[in-house]
C-alpha positions in Angstrom: -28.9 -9.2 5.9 -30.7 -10.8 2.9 -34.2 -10.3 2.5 -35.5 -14.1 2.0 -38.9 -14.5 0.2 -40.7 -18.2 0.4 -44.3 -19.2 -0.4 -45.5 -21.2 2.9 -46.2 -24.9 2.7 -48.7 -24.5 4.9 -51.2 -21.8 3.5 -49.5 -21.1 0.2 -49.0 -17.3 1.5 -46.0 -15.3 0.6 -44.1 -14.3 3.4 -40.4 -12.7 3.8 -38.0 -12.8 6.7 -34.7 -10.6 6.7 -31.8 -13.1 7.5 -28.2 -12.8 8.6 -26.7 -15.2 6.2 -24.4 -15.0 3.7 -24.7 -16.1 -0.3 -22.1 -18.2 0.0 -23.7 -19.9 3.0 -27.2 -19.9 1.3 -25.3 -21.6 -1.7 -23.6 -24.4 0.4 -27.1 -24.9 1.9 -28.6 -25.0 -2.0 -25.7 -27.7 -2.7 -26.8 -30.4 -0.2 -24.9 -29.0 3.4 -26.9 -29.5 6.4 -28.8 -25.9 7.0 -27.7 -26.4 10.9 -24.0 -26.7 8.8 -24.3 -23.7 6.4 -25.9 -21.4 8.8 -25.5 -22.8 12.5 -26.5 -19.2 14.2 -29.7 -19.1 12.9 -32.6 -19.8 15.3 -35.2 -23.0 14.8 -37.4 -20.4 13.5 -35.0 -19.0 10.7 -34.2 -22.1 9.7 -38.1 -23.7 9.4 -38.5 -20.4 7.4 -36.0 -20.3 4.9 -37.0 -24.6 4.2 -40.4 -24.1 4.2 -42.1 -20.4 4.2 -43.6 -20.9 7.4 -43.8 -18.3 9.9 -43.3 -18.6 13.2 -47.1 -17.1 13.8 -48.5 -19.5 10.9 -46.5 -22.2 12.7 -48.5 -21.7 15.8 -51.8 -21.4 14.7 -51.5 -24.4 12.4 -50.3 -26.3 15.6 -52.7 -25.1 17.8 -55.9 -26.1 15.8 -54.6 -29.4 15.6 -54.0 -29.7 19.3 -57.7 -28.5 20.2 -59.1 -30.4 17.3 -57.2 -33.7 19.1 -58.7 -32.6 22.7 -62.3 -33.5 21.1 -61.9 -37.0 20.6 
């Protein structure tokens, strides 16, 4: 496990997710290999992490607001 530490695009918040990845397989993401390539048995969630720094709670409130905000009109 590696402990993974990102700043979310979202809210700017630090967050940290312990991942079951290698270095080698966080390197051949770093050089250009497809994340689903380099780490194919993460989940959707893992993977939107490590890019981004969002959460999968940050993810969902984010989305929801937007959906109620789009019921309005």
């Amino acid at each position: 496990m590696v402990e993974i530490v990102r700043k979310s695009m979202v809210s700017g918040k630090i967050h940290s997710m312990d991942l079951d990845i290698t270095r080698k397989q966080y390197s051949a993401w770093l050089r250009g290999t497809p994340i689903q390539e380099a780490m194919p048995h993460l989940s959707a969630n893992e993977r939107e992490f490590l890019m981004t720094g969002i959460t999968p709670e940050e993810w969902a409130e984010t989305f929801s607001e937007e959906e109620e905000i789009g019921r309005d009109f």
